[in-house]
N, C-alpha and C positions, 0 to 999 in steps of 0.2 A: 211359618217364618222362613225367608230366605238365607241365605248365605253372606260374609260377612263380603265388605265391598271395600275394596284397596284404592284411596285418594294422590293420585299421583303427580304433585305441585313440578311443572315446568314454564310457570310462566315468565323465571326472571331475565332479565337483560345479559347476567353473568358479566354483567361491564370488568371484573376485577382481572377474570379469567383471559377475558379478551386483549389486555392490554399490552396483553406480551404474545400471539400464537405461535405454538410451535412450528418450528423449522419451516417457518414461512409462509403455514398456509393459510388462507384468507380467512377474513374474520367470519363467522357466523354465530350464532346463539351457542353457548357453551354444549350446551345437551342436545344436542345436534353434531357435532363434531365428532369424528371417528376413534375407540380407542378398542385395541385388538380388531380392524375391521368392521365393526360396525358400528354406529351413532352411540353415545354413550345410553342416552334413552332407552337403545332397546336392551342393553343389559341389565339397565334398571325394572323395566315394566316385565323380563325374562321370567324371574324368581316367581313373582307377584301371580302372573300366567301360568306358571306352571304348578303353582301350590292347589293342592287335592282341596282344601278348605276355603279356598277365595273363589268366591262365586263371580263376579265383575271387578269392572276398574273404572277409574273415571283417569282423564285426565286433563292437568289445565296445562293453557298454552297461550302464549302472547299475539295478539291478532296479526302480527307481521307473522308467526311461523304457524298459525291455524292452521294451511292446508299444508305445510312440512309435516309435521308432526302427524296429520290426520293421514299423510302419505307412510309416511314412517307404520303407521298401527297395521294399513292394510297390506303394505308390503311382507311384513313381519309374519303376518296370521295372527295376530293378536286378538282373537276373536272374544278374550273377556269383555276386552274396552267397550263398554256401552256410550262411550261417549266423549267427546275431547272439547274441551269448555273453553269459551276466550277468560282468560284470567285479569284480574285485577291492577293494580298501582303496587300493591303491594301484597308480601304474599297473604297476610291474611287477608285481604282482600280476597285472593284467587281460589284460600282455602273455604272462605265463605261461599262463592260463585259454584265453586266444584260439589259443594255438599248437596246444592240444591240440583244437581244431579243422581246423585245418589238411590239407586232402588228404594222406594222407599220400605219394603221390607229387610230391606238390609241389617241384620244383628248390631253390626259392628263396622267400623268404618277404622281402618288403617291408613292412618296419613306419613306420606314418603316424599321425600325430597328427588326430584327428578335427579339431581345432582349426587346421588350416592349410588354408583353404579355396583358397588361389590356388596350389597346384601345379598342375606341368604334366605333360606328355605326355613331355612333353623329359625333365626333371628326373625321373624315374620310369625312363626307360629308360635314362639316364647309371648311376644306379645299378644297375640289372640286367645292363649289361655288365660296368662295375667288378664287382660280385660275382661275376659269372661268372666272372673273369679271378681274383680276388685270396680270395674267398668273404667278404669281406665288406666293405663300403663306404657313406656316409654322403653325402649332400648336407649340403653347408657352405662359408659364404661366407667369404674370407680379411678379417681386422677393420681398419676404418680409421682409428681412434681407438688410442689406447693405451691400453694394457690392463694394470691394476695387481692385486696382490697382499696381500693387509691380511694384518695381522697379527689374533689374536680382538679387541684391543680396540681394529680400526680404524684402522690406521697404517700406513702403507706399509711393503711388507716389500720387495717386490721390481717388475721393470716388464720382461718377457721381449717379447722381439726381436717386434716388432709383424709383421715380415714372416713369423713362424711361430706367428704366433695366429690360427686360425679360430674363425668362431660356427657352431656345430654346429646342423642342422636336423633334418628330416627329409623323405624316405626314410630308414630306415634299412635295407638289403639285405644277407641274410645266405645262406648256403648252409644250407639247413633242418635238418638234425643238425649242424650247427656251433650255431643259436641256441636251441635247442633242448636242447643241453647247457650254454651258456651260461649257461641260466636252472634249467636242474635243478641243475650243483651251487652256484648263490648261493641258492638255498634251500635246500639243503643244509646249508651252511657259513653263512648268517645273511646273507650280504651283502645289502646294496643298494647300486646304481648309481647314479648320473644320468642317463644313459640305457641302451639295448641294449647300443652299441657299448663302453660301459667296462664292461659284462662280459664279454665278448667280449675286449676286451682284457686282459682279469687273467686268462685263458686262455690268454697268452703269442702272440696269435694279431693280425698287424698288420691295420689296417682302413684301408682308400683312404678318401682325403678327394675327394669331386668335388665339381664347380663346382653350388650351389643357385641361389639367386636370392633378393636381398632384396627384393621382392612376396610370396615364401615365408615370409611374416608367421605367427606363433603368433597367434592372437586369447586375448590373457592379460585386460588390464585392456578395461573397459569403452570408454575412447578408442581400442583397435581395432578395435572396429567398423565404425566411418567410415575407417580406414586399409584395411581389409578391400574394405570399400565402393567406395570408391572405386578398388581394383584391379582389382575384378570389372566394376562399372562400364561402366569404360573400354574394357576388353576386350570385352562386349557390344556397347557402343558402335561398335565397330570391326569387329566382325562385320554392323552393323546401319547401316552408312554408306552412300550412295546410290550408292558404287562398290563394294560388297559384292556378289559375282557371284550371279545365278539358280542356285539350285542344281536340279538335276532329279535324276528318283529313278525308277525300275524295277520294275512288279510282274510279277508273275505268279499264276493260282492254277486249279487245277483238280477238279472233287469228278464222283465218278460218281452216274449218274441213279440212281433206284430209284422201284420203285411207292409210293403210298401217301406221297408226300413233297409241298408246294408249292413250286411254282418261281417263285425269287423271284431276280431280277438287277438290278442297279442298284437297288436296295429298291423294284422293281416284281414286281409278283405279275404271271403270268402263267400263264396256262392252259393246263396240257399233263396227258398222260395222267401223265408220272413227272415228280418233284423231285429234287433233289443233295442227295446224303447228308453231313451235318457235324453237329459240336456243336453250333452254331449254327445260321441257317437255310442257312445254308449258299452264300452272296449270295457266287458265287465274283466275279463283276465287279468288286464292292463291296468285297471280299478283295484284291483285285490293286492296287484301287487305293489301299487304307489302307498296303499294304508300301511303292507306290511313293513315297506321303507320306513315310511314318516313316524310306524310303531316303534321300529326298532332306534332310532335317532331321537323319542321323546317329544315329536313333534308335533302339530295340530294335525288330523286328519283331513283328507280331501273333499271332506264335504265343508271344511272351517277354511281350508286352501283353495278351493275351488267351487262353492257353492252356487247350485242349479238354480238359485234366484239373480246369479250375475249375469246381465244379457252379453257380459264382454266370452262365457265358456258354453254359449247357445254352439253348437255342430263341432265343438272344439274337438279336434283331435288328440285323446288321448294320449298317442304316444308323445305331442309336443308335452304336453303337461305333463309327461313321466319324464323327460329332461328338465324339466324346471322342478321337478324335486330331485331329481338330483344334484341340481345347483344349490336347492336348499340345504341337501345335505353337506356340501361342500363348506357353504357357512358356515357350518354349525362345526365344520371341522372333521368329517365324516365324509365316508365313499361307501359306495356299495362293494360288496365282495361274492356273494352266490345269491340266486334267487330257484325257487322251484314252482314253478304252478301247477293245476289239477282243475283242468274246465272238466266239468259235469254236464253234457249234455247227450242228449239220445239220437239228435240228426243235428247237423248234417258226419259225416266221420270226419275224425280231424286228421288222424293221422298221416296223411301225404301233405299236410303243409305245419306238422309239427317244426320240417328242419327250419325252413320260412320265420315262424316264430320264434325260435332261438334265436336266430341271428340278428332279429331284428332287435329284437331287446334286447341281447348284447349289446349290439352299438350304442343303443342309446343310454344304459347304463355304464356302457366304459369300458368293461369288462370283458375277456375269453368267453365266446359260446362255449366252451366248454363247464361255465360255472353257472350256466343256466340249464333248467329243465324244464319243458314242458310237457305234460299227460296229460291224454284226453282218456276221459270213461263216462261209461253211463248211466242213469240213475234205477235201473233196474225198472223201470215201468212207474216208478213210484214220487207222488208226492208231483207238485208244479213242474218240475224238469222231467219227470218222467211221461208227464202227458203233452208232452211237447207244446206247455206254455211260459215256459222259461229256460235262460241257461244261467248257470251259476260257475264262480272260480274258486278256487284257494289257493294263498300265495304264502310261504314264509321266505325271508329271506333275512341276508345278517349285513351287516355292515361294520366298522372298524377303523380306526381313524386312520386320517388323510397319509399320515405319515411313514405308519406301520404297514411292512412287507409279511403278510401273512402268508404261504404257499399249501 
């Protein structure tokens, strides 16, 4: 059995949101527009991609921002998204279209409002065990106001026990042939919902309420924005405070020699009879140390950022791809701070073009050569690099947010 698959609904118009854009700027699809920096989408699908227990994602999209969106996934590293679906008239329409994406061994399918940019890690896995346990369960917070009942023409009809009224959000987690059938027979029979879980429920089938969070804001009218804003914010913020710990991060990377290749380490050329064979040039040091970046920042690694099936990183130079993670890290709100490497190889010697590599990765990290190191040694006769059919790195290095002056 597979891993549970996270449904991720962006197909609407957001017409409400639109009606007002802030401070001028031009209209586009809600979840597409920037909030702390980037598209609010990608804070959304963030959580989702980075939870240990979500195996894939789906997501839908309106045929006008199809390839936004599907730009959006790749730019990101989003490498869960198995897929970006044209959605529907309506969302359950697009919840339907998106299912039939779906792994089909997928446990569990987590449906998410592309419009709720501040869930969390938490709030996503509360729901996955509830569903586990019950097959289907909802984040939702208990209401603190009272909660009235109109009649059509606006009169109070009734005011139900406030301690058993909740505001329904989302996750919504379902066991995947449970939601699945949910949605095939109300199209069948005509129905529509208000959301998953009341079809789900006229299935005679009970759904756990678990504990959300009201930061788990819908972004509807244009004044969520700034409520949006300022949740993500602050959260940044706190990740980005001057007792926010060094993070450090761990690479490795190894390619075999071959004839007729340049040998290129730390994006130094160096002169030998054979070079390392890769899509790229193959700058295994250079490798080691962009994983231990993207380790230490929590981010996809370079085979999910740069994969050897892409013909756009065929002869790519290495070192340009180590400044584009460090752009990523920039993103994310993060700088490099030290790096150390440790090439492992028996020929050619490195040592008279060690200084060469510090300084070159310095620059492109941002950084004083002084907060970089590189060592060459050799593998004592032994194992691939010792018979002089490979060479190997190891890289750690730390990183620290954009804002804090570590010395």
């Amino acid at each position: 059995m597979g891993e549970p698959c996270a449904l991720i609904t962006a197909a609407g118009r957001g017409e409400r949101a639109l009606s007002r854009p802030p401070n001028g700027t031009p209209a586009c699809t809600k979840v597409l527009r920037p909030i702390v920096g980037q598209p609010m989408l990608a804070h959304t699908i963030a959580p989702f991609h980075a939870s240990h227990r979500v195996g894939s994602i789906v997501v839908t999209a309106s045929a006008q921002h199809l390839a936004a969106v599907s730009h959006l996934v790749r730019a990101c590293g989003f490498t869960k998204v198995v897929a970006v679906v044209e959605g529907g008239p309506t969302r359950q329409d697009s919840v339907r279209l998106g299912l039939d994406a779906v792994p089909a061994d997928a446990p569990l399918v987590a449906i998410h409002d592309g419009a709720r940019p501040a869930v969390t890690q938490e709030i996503i896995h509360r729901t996955l065990d509830a569903a586990e346990q019950y097959g289907a369960a909802v984040a939702a917070m208990p209401t603190v106001d009272t909660v009235a009942i109109s009649t059509p023409d606006g009169m109070l009809l009734d005011t139900p026990p406030r301690d058993r009224v909740w505001i329904v959000q989302t996750p919504q987690t379902f066991r995947a042939e449970l939601i699945r059938r949910a949605h095939r027979l109300a199209l069948q029979d005509g129905f529509t919902g208000t959301d998953d879980a009341s079809l789900v429920s006229r299935l005679g089938h009970a759904v756990k309420l678990v504990e959300g969070s009201w930061e788990n804001l819908k972004v509807t009218h244009a004044e969520d924005f700034a409520r949006a804003e300022e949740v993500l914010a602050r959260r940044m913020t706190a990740d980005r405070s001057p007792t926010a710990p060094v993070r450090v991060g761990i690479g490795y990377d190894i390619h075999r020699l071959v004839e007729g290749r340049a040998l290129v380490l730390c994006g130094v050329s160096v002169p030998h009879s054979a070079g390392l064979h890769g899509h790229s040039d193959a700058d295994a040091a250079t490798h080691a140390l962009m994983d231990a970046l993207l380790g230490a920042s929590g981010l996809p690694d370079i085979g999910n950022l740069f994969p050897d099936t892409d013909p756009a990183y065929e002869g790519a130079r290495s070192l340009d791809l180590l400044r584009r993670v460090v752009a990523r890290l920039a993103q994310a709100g993060l700088r490099p701070h030290n790096a150390d490497i440790t090439i492992v190889a028996e020929r050619p010697k490195l040592a008279s073009y060690v200084p060469a590599m510090r300084q070159t990765l310095a620059d492109a990290l941002g950084v004083p050569v002084s907060r970089v190191g590189v060592k060459a040694t050799t593998n004592e006769g032994l194992d691939a690099v010792g018979r002089l059919e490979a060479i190997a790195a190891h890289a750690v290095a730390t990183v620290v947010p954009a804002e804090v002056d570590v010395r």
